[in-house]
C-alpha positions as CSV (number, residue, x, y, z in Angstrom):
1,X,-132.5,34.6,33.1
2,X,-131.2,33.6,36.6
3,X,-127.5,32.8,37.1
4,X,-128.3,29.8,38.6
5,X,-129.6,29.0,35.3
6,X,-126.8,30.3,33.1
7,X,-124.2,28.4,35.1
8,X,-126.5,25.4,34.1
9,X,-126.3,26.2,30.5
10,X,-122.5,26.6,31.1
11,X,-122.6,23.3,32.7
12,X,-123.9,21.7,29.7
13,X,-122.3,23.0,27.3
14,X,-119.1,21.8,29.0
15,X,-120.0,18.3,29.2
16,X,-120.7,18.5,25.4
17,X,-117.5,19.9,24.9
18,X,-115.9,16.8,26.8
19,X,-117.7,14.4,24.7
20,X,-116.7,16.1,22.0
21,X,-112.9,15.8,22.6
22,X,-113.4,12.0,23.3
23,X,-115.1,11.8,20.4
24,X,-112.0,13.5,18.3
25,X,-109.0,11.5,20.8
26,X,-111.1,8.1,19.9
27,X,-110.9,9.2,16.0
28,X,-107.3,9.8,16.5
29,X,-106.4,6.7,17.7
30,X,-108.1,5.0,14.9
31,X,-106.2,7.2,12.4
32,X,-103.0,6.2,13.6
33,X,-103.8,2.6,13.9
34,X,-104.6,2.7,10.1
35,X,-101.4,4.7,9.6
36,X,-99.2,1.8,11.7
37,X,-100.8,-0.7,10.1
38,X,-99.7,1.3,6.3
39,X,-96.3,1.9,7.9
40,X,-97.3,6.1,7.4
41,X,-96.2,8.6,9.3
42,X,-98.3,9.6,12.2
43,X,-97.2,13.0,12.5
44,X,-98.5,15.0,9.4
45,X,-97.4,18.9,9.7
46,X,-99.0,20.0,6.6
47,X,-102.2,18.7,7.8
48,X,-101.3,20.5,10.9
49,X,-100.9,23.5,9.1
50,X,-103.9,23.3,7.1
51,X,-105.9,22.8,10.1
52,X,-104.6,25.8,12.4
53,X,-105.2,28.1,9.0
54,X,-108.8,26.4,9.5
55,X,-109.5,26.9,12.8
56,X,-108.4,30.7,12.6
57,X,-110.7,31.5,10.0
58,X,-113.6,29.5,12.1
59,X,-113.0,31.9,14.9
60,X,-112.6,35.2,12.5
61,X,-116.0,33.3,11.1
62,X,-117.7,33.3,14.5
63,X,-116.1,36.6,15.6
64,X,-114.5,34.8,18.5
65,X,-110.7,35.8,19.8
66,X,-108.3,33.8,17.3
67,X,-105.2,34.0,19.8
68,X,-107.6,32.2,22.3
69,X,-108.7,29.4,20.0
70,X,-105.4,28.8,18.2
71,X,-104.1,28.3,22.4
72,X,-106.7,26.0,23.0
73,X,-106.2,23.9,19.6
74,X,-102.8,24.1,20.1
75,X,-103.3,22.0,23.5
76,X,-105.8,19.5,21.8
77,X,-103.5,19.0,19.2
78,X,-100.6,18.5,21.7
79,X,-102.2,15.8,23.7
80,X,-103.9,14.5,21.1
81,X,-100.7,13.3,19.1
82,X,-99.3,12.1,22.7
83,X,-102.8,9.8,22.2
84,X,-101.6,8.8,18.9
85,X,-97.3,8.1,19.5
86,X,-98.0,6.8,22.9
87,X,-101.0,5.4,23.2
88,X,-101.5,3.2,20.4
């Protein structure tokens, strides 16, 4: 296959990856509406927890580098409970 044609691939995926995190930052925002609107918490570190433990064992899972995936969680995470505190 041509590079020209792998950089497309590359391309595409990224997009989908993009949609993907608006997808989860829309989600997010609905999840802390609901918890506002119960007076809950937003923050929920054992969720947290669970999740990190989660996405380690997908990347063990899919044989991918865990210290890289648990950096770039670790960012979604991040900006996605700014989305939630702030943003709501």
């Amino acid at each position: 296959m041509s590079l020209s044609k792998l950089r497309e691939q590359i391309d595409a995926i990224d997009r989908e990856w993009i949609k993907l995190l608006k997808q989860r930052l829309d989600v997010a925002k609905q999840i802390a509406s609901v918890k506002k609107n119960n007076r809950m918490p937003i923050l929920d570190l054992e969720r947290e927890e669970r999740m990190k433990a989660e996405i380690r064992r997908l990347a063990q899972e899919q044989q991918i580098n865990e210290h890289m995936v648990e950096e770039i969680f670790h960012l979604v995470i991040f900006y996605t409970k700014q989305e939630m505190l702030y943003r709501t």
